[in-house]
Z-matrix of the N, CA and C atoms (Angstrom, degrees):
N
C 1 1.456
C 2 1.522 1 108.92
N 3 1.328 2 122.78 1 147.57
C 4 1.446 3 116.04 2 170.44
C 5 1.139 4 109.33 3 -55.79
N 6 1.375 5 109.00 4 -174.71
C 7 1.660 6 147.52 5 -151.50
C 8 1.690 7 82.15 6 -91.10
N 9 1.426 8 108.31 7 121.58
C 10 1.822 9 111.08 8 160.58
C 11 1.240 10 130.03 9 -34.46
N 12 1.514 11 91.14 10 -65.71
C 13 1.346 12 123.25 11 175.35
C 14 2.100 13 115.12 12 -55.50
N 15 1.083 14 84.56 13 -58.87
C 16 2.150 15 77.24 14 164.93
C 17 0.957 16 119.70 15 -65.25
N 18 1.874 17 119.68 16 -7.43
C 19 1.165 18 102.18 17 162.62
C 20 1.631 19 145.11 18 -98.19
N 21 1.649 20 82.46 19 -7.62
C 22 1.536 21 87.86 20 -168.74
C 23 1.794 22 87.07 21 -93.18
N 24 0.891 23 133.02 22 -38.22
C 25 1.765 24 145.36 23 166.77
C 26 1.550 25 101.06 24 -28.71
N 27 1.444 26 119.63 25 -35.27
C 28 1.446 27 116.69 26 168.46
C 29 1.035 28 122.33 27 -99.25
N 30 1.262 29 143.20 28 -23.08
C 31 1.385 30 160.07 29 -159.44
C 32 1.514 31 117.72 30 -105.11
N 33 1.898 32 110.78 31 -44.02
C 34 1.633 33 124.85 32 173.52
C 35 1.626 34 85.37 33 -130.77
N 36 1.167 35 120.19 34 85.27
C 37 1.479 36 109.50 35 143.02
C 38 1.482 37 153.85 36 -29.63
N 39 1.492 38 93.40 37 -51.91
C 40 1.255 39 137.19 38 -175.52
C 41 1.955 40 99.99 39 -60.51
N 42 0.932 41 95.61 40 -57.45
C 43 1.700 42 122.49 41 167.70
C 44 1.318 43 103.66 42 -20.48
N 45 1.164 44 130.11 43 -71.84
C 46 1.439 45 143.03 44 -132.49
C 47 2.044 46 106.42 45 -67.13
N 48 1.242 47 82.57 46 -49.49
C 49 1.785 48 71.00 47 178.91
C 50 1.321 49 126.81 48 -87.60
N 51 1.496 50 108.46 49 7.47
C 52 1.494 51 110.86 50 178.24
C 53 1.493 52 110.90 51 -110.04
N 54 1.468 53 110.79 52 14.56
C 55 2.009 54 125.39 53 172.89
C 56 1.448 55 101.58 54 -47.68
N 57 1.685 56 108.70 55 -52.50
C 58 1.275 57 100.83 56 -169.00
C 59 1.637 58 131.39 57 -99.93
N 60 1.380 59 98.58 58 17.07
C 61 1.641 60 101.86 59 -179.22
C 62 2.176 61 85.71 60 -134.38
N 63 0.846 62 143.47 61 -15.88
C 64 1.276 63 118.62 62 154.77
C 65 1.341 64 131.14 63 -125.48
N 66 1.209 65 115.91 64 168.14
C 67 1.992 66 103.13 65 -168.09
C 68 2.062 67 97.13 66 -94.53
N 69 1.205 68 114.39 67 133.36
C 70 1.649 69 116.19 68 -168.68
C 71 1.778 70 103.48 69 -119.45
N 72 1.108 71 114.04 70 137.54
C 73 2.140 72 107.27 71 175.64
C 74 1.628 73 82.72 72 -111.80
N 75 1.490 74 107.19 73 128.59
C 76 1.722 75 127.24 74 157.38
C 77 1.624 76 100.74 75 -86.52
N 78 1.252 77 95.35 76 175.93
C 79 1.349 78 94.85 77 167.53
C 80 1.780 79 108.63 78 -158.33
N 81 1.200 80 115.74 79 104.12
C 82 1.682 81 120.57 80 -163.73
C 83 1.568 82 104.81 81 -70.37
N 84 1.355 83 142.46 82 139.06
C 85 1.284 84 131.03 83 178.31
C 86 1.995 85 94.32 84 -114.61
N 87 1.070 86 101.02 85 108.42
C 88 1.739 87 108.30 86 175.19
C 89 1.513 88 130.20 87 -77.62
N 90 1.340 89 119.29 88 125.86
C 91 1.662 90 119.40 89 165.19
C 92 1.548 91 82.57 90 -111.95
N 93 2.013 92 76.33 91 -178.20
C 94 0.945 93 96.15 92 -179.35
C 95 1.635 94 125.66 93 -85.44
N 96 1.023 95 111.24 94 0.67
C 97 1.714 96 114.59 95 135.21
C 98 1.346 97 149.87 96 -80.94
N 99 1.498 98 91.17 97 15.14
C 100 1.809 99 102.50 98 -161.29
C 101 1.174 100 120.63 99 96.71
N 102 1.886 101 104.77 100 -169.26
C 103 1.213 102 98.14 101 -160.66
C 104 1.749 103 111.22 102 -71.15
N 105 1.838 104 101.55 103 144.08
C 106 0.997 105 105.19 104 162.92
C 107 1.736 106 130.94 105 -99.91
N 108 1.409 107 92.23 106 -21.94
C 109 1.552 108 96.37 107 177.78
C 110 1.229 109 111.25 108 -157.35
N 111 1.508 110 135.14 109 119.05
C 112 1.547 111 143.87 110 -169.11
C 113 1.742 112 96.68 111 -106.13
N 114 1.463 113 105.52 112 115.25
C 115 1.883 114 109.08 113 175.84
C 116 1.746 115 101.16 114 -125.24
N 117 1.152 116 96.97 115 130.36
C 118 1.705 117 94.41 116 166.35
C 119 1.731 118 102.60 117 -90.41
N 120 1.315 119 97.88 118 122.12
C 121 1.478 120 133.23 119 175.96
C 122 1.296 121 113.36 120 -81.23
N 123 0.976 122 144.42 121 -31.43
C 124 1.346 123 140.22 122 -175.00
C 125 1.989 124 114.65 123 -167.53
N 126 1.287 125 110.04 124 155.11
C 127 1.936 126 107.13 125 177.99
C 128 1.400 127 93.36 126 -161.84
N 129 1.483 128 91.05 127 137.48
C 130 1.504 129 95.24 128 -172.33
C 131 1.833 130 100.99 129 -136.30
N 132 1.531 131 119.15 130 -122.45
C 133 1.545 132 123.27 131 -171.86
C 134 1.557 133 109.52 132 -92.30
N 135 1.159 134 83.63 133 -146.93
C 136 1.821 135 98.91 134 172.98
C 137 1.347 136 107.17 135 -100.26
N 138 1.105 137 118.76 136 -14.69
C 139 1.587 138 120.11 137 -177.94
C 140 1.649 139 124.00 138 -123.00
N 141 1.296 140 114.11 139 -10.96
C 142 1.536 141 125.09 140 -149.11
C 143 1.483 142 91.62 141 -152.15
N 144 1.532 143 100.52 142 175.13
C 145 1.515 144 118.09 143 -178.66
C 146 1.626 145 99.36 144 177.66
N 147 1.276 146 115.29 145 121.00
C 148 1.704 147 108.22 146 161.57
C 149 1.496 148 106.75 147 -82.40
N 150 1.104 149 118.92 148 166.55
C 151 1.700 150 126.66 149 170.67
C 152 1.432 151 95.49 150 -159.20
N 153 1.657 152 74.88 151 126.49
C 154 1.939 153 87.46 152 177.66
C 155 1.688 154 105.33 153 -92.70
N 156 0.814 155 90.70 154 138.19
C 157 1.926 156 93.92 155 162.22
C 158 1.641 157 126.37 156 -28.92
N 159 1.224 158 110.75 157 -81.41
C 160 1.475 159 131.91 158 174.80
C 161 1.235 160 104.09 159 -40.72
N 162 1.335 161 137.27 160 -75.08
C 163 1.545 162 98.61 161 -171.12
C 164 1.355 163 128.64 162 -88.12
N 165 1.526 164 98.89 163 7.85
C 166 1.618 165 101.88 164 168.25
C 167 1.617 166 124.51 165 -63.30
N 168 1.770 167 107.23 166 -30.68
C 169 1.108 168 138.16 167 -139.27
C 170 1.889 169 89.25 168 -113.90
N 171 1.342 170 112.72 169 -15.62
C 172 1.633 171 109.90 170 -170.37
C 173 1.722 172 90.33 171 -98.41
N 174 1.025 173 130.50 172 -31.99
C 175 1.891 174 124.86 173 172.80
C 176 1.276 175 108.23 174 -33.40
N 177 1.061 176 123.58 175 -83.28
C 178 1.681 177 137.83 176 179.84
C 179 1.770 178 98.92 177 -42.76
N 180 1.520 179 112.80 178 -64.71
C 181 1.481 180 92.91 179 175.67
C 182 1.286 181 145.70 180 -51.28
N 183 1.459 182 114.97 181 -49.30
C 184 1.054 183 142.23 182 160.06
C 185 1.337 184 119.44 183 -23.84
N 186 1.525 185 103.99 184 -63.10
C 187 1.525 186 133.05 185 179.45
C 188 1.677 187 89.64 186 -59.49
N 189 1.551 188 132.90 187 -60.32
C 190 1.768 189 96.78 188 -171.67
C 191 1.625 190 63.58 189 121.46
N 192 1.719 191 164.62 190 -17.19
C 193 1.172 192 133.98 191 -166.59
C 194 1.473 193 91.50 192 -126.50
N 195 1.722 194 96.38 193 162.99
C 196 1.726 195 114.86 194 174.81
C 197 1.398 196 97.08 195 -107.68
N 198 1.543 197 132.79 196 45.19
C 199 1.427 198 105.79 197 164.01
C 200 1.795 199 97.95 198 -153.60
N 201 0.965 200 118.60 199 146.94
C 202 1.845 201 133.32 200 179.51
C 203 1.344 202 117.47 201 -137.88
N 204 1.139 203 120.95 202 156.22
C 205 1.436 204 127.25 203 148.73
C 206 1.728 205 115.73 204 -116.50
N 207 1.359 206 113.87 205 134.31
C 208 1.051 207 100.53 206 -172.26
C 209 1.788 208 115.20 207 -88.15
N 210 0.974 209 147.10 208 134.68
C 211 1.702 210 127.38 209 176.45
C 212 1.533 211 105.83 210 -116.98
N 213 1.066 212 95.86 211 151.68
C 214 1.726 213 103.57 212 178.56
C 215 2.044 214 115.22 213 -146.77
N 216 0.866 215 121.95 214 157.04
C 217 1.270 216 120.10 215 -158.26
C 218 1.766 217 98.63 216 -111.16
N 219 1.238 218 116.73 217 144.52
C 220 2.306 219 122.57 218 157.31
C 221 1.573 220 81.53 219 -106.98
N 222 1.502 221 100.68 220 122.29
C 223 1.222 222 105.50 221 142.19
C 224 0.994 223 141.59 222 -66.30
N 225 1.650 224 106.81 223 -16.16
C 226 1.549 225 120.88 224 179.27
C 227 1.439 226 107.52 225 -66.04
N 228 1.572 227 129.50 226 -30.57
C 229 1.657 228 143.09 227 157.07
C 230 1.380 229 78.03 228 111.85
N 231 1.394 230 142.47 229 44.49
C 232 1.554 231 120.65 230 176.05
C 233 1.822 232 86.37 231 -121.06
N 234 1.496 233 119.35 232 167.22
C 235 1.700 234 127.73 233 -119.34
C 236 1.951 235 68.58 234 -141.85
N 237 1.337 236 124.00 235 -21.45
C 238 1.300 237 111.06 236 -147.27
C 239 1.666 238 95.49 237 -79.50
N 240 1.308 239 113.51 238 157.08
C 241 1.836 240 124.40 239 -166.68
C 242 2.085 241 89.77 240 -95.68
N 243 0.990 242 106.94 241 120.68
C 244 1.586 243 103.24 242 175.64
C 245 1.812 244 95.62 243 -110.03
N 246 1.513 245 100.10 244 150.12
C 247 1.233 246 114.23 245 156.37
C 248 1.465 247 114.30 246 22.63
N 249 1.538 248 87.42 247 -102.00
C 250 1.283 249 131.93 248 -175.19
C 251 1.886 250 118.07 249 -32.31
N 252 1.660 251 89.59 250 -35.10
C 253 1.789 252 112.65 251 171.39
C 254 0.849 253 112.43 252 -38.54
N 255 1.786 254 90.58 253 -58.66
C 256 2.032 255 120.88 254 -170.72
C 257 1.138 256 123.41 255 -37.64
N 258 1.997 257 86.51 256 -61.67
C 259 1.431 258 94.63 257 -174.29
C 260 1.667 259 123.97 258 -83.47
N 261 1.072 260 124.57 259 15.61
C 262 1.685 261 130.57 260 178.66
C 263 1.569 262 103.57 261 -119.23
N 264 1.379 263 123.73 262 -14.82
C 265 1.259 264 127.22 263 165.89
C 266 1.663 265 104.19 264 -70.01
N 267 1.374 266 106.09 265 -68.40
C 268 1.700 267 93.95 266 -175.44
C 269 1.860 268 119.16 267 -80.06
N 270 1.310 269 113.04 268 -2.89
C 271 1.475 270 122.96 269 166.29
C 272 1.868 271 104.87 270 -58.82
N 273 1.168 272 103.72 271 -45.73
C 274 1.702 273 116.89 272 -162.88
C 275 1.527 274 90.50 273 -101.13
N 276 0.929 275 148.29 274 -28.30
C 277 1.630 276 139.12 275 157.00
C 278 1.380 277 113.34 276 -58.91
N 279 1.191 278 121.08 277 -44.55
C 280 1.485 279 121.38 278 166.91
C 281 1.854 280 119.14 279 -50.35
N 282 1.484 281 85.12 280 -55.86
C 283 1.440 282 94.69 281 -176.10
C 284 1.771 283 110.39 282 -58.07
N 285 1.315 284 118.34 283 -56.67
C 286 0.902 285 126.92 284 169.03
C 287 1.713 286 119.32 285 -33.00
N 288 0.686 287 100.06 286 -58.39
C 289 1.813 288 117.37 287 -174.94
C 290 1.577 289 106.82 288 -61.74
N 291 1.881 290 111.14 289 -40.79
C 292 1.136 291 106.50 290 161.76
C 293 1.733 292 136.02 291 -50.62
N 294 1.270 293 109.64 292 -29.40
C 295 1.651 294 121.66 293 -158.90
C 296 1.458 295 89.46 294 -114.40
N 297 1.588 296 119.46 295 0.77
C 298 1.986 297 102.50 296 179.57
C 299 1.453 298 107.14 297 66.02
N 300 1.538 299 103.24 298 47.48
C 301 1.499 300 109.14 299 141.19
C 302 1.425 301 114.49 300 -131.34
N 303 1.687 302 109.53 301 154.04
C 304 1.629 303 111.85 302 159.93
C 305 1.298 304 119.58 303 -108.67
N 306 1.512 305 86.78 304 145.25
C 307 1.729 306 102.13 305 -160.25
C 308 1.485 307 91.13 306 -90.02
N 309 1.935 308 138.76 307 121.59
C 310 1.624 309 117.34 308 -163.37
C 311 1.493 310 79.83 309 -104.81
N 312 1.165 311 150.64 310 -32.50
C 313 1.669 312 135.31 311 -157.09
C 314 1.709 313 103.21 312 -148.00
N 315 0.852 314 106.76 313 171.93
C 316 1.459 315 126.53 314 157.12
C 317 1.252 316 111.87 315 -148.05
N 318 1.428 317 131.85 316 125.79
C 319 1.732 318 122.83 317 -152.58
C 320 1.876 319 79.38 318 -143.65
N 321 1.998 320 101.93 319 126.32
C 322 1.330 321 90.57 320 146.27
C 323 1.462 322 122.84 321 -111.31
N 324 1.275 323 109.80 322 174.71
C 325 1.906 324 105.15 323 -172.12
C 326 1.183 325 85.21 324 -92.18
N 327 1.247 326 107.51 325 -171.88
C 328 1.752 327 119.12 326 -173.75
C 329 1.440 328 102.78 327 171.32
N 330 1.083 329 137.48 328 164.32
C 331 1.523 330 145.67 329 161.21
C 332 1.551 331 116.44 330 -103.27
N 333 1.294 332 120.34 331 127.40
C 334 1.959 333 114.90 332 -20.67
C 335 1.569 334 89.96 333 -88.71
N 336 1.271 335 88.46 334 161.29
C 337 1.643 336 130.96 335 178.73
C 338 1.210 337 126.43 336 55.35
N 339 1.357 338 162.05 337 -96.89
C 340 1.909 339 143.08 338 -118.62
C 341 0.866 340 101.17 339 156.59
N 342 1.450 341 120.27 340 159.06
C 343 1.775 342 114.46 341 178.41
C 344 1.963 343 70.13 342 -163.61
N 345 1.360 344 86.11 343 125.33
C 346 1.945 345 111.52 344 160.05
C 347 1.366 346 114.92 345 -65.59
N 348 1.144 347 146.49 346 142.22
C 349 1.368 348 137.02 347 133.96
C 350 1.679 349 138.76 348 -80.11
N 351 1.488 350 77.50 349 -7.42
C 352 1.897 351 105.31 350 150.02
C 353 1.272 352 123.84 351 -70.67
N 354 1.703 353 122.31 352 -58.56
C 355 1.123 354 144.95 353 169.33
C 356 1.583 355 109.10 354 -29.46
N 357 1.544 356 108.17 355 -70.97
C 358 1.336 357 138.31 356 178.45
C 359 1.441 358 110.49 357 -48.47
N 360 1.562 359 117.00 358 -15.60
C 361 1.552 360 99.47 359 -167.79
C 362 1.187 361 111.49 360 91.68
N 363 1.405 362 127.01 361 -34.68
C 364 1.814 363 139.94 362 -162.04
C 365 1.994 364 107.03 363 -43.66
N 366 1.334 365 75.62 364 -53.85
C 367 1.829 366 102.87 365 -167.42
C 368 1.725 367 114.48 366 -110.02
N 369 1.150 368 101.94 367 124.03
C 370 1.785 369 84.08 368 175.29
C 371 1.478 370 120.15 369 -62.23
N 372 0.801 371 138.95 370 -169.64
C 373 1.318 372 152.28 371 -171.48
C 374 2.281 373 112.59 372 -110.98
N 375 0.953 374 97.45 373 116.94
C 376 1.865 375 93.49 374 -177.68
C 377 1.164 376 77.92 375 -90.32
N 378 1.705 377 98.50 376 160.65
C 379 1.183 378 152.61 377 -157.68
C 380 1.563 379 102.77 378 -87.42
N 381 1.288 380 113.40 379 111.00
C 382 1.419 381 107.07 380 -175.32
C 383 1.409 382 119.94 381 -46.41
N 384 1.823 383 123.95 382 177.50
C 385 0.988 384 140.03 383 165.08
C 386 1.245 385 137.84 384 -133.27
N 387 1.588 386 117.27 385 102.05
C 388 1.370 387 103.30 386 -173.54
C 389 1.752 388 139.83 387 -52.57
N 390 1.190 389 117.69 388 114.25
C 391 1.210 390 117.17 389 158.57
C 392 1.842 391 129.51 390 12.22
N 393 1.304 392 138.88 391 59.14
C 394 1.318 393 137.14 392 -167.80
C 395 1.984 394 110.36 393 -41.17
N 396 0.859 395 104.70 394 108.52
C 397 1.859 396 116.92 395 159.59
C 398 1.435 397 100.99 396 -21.96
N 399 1.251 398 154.15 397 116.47
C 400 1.395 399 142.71 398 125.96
C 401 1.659 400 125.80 399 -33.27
N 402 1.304 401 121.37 400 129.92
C 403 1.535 402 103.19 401 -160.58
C 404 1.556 403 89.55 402 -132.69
């Protein structure tokens, strides 16, 4: 998959210089060509962030797809999964699962680079998707 960061840099512009002084949740809406639509869902402090459900959960709809990854940024640039990760990873997997979507990642940024919650074991892994034919 591309670079997070080139993506939200194209998608939330606006975004980019506030990575490192506030914590931000994107929200990727997936086909089967990738991303189709990158929305920042929620921005909060230097330490915290609420995220409501609903419009986390309207990206993927909106967009016309049943699959997302959610990404979210530590401003602190540290990679480590707290608590709090845990509990909004399987809060929004639940939810998700309720309305017939799959949640494929939850990725935080960090300095330098990303940490999967797939990778980690954190999150299971969804079930791939083939590539749609152009017609």
């Amino acid at each position: 998959m591309n670079d997070w960061r080139d993506l939200i840099a194209h998608y939330d512009p606006q975004a980019v210089p506030l990575i490192a002084r506030q914590e931000m949740v994107w929200v990727a809406a997936l086909d089967g060509q990738g991303v189709r639509d990158l929305k920042r869902v929620a921005q909060g402090g230097c330490t915290r962030v609420n995220v409501h459900l609903a419009p986390l959960l309207a990206v993927p709809l909106v967009a016309g797809v049943d699959r997302f990854t959610m990404i979210h940024n530590h401003p602190s640039g540290s990679l480590g999964v707290s608590a709090n990760d845990r509990a909004l990873t399987q809060t929004v997997l639940n939810a998700a699962t309720a309305c017939g979507l799959t949640m494929v990642d939850h990725i935080i940024l960090g300095w330098p680079g990303s940490a999967s919650l797939v990778a980690l074991g954190i999150l299971q892994a969804a079930e791939p998707v083939e590539a749609e034919a152009a017609e």
